[in-house]
VMD Tcl script that draws the C-alpha trace (Angstrom):
set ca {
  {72.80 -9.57 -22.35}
  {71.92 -13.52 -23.22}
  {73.61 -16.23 -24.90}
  {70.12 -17.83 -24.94}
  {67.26 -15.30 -25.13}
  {66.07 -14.75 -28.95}
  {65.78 -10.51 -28.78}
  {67.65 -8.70 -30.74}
  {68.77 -6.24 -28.29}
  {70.81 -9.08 -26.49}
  {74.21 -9.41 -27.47}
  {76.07 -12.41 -26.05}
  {79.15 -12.14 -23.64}
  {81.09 -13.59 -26.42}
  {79.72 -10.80 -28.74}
  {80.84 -8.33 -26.15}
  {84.30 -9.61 -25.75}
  {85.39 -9.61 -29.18}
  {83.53 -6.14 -29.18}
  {85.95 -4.46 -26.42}
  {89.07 -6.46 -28.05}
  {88.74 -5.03 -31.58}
  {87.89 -1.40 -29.94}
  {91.25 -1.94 -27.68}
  {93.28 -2.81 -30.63}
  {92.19 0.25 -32.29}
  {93.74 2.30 -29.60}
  {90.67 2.97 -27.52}
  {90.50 3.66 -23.73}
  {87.21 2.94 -22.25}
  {85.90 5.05 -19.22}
  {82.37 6.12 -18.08}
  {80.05 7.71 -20.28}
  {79.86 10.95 -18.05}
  {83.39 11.25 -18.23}
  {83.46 10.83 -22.25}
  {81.41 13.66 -22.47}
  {83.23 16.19 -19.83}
  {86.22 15.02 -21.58}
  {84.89 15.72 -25.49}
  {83.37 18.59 -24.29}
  {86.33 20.69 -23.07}
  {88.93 18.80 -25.40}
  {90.62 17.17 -22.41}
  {91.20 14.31 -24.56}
  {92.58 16.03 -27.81}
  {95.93 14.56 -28.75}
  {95.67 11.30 -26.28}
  {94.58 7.97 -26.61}
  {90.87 7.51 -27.99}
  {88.04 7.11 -25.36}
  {85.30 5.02 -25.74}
  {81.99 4.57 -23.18}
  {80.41 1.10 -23.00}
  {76.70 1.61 -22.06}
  {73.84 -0.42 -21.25}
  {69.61 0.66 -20.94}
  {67.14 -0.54 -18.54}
  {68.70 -2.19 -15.59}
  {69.04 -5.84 -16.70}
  {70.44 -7.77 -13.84}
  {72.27 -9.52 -16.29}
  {74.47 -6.56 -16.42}
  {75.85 -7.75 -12.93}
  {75.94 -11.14 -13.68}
  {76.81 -11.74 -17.27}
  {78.42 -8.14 -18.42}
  {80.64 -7.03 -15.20}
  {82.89 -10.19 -15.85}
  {83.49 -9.17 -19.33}
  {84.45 -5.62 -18.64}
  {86.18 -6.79 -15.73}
  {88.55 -9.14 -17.98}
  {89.31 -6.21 -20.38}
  {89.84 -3.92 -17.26}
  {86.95 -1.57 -18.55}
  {84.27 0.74 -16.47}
  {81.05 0.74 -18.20}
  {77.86 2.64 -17.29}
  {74.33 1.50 -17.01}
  {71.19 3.74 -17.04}
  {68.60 2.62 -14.68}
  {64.51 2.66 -14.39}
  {64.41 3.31 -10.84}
  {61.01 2.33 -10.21}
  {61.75 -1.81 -11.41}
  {65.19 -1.73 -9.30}
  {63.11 -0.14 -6.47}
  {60.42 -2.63 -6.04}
  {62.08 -5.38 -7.98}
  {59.43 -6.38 -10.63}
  {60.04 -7.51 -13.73}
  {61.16 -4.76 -16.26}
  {58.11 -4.10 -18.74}
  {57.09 -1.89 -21.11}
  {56.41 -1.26 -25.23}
  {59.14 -3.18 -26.70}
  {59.94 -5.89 -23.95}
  {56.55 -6.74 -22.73}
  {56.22 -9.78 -25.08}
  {58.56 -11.74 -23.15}
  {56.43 -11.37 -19.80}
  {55.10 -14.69 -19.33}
  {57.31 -16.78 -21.08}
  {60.16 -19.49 -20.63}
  {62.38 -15.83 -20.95}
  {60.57 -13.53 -18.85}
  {63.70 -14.26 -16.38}
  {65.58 -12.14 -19.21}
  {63.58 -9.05 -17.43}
  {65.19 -8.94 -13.97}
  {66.47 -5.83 -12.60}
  {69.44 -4.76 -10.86}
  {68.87 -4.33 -7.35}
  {69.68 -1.95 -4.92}
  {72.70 -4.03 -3.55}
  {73.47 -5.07 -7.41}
  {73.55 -1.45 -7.86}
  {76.16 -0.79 -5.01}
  {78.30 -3.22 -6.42}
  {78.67 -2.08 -9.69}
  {79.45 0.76 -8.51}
  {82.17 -0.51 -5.94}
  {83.18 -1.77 -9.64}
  {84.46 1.57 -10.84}
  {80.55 1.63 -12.75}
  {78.48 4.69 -13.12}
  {74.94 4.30 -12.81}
  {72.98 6.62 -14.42}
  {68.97 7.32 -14.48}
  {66.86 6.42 -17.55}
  {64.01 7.69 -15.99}
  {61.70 6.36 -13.05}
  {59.24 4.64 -15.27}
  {61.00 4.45 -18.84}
  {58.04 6.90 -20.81}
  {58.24 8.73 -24.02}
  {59.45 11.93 -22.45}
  {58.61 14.36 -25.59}
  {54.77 13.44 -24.86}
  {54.61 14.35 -21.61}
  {53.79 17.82 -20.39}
  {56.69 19.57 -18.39}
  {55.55 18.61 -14.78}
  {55.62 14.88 -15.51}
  {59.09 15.20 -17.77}
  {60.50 17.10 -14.37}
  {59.01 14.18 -11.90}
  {60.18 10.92 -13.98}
  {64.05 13.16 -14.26}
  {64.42 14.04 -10.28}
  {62.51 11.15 -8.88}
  {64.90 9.02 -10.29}
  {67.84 10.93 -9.98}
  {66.86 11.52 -5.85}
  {66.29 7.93 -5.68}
  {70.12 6.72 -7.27}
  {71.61 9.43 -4.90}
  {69.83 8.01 -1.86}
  {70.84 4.78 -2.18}
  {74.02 4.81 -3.74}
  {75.34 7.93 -1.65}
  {77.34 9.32 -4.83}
  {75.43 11.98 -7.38}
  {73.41 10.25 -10.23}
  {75.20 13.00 -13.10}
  {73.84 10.89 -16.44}
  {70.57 10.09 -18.20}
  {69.87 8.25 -21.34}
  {66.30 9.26 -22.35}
  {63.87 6.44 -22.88}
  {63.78 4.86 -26.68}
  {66.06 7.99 -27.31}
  {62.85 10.77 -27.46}
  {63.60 13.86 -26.29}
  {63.52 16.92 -27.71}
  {65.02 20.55 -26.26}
  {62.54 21.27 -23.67}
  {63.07 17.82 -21.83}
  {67.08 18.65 -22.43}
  {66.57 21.80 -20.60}
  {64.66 20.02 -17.73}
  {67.62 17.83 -17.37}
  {69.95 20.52 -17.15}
  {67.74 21.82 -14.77}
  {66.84 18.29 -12.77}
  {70.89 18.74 -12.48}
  {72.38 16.01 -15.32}
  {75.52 16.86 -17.01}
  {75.24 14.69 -19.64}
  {72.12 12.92 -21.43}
  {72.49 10.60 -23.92}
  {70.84 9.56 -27.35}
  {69.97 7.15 -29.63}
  {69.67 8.19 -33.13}
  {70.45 7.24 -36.74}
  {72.03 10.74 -37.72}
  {74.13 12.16 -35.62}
  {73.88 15.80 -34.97}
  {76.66 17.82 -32.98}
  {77.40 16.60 -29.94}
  {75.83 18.60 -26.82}
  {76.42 17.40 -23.24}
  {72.44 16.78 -22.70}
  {71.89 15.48 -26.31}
  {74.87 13.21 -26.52}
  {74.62 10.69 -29.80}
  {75.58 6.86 -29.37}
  {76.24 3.45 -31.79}
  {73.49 1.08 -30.67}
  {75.31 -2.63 -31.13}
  {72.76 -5.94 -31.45}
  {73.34 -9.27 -31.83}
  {73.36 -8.98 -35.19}
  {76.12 -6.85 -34.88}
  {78.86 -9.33 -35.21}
  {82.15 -9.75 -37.60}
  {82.12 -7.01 -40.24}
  {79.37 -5.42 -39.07}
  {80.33 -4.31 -35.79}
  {84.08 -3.55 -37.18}
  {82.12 -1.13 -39.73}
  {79.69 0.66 -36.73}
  {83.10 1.22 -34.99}
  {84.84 2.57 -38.07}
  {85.73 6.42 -37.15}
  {85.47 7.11 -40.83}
  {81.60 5.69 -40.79}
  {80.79 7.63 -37.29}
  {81.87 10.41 -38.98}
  {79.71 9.80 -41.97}
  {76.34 9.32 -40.03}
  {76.93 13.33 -38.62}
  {76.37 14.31 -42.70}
  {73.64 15.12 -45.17}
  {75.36 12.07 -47.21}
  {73.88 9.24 -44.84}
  {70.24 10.92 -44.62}
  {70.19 10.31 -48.44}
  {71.54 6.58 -48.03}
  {69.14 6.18 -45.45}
  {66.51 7.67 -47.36}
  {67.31 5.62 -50.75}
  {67.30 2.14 -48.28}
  {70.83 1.64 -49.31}
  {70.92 1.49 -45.17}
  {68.40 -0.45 -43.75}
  {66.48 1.20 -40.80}
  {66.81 -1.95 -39.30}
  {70.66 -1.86 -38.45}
  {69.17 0.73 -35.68}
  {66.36 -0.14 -33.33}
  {66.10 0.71 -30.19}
  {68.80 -0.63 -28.10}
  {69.22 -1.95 -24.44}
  {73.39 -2.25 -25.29}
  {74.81 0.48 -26.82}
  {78.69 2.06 -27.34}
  {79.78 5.63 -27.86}
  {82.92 5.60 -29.33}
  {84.98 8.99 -29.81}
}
mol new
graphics top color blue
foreach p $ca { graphics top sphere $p radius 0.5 }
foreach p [lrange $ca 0 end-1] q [lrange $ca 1 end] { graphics top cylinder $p $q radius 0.2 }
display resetview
């Protein structure tokens, strides 16, 4: 999150603000995304308020610093999925999508959370999930190293937060079933995704909205439309997607994402 930094990943605080106030006047309730999906998942929430699940990728430390205050005005938890191995040794976040900005004016964009950061958030009423130890393509790795980037990461939250890490969002959304299964076995409860279509929800393949900065006005007000969330879990949008009349642009891969339900 930036008011500043030119990537179109970072949404600004105002951005976010207006984001939370339009999905609160639409009758949304915003809790963790581990809860949203224990809650979806056995109907808990079926004839109450709707729940949404503000998440963020990566580990930005500009989740602290920029993001808390925001969800803290609208009285909103939010959860943020974590490469352990950045908030372990604190060195700038890098890899294939983010590397660019290593060595310029907005490399400073790439700090991680810390430990203590960590601990606060979660002091917050934040959960902190894993998004791996070293943010890989999971579906190319053989099961050993899928099974070592889940629990290293997941032992390493639980260490130093003292609660159970229960959530994963899999790195640039790839996954397929045998890295869900791993999780299930690694002991996650809910995984989430980032794709274009959305399939039926499953706890350990969970679809989300990713929201840019170009998301604002209209466009964002559309994304959160329950009619259009709908839409994206049919045949119909593969064909609009197909035919361009969507551009595969409105969804790259995201470091601040909502699931709305």
């Amino acid at each position: 999150m930036s008011d500043d930094w030119p990537s179109p990943l970072a949404v600004t605080q105002t951005q976010l603000a207006r984001h939370l106030r339009l999905l609160q006047r639409r009758g949304y309730k915003f809790v963790t995304f581990s809860k949203l999906v224990n809650c979806v998942s056995c109907g808990a929430h079926e004839g109450k308020a709707r729940i949404a699940a503000v998440t963020f990728d990566d580990g930005y430390r500009s989740n602290l610093t920029r993001a808390l205050p925001v969800l803290r005005g609208v009285g909103a938890p939010a959860t943020v999925f974590v490469v352990t191995s950045f908030a372990g040794d604190g060195s700038p976040l890098r890899w294939e999508g983010i590397s660019q900005w290593l060595g310029t004016t907005y490399e400073r964009e790439l700090e991680p959370l810390s430990p203590d950061d960590l601990r606060e958030l979660v002091a917050a009423g934040w959960e902190i999930g894993s998004h791996t130890a070293t943010h890989p393509r999971l579906s190319r790795l053989d099961d050993a190293a899928v099974r070592e980037e889940l629990c290293a990461s997941k032992q390493w939250l639980e260490e130093i937060l003292g609660v159970a890490c229960r959530s994963l969002a899999y790195p640039y959304g790839d996954w397929n079933e045998q890295v869900a299964a791993i999780a299930g076995q690694a002991g996650y409860e809910a995984a989430a995704l980032l794709s274009a279509h959305f399939s039926a929800p499953q706890p350990l393949a969970w679809p989300r909205i990713g929201i840019y900065r170009a998301d604002s006005g209209w466009r964002f007000a559309l994304k959160a439309n329950p009619a259009v969330v709908r839409l994206r879990s049919t045949d119909v949008w593969r064909y609009l997607r197909a035919g361009r009349a969507i551009s595969p642009a409105a969804t790259p891969p995201s470091d601040s994402e909502v699931r709305r339900r």
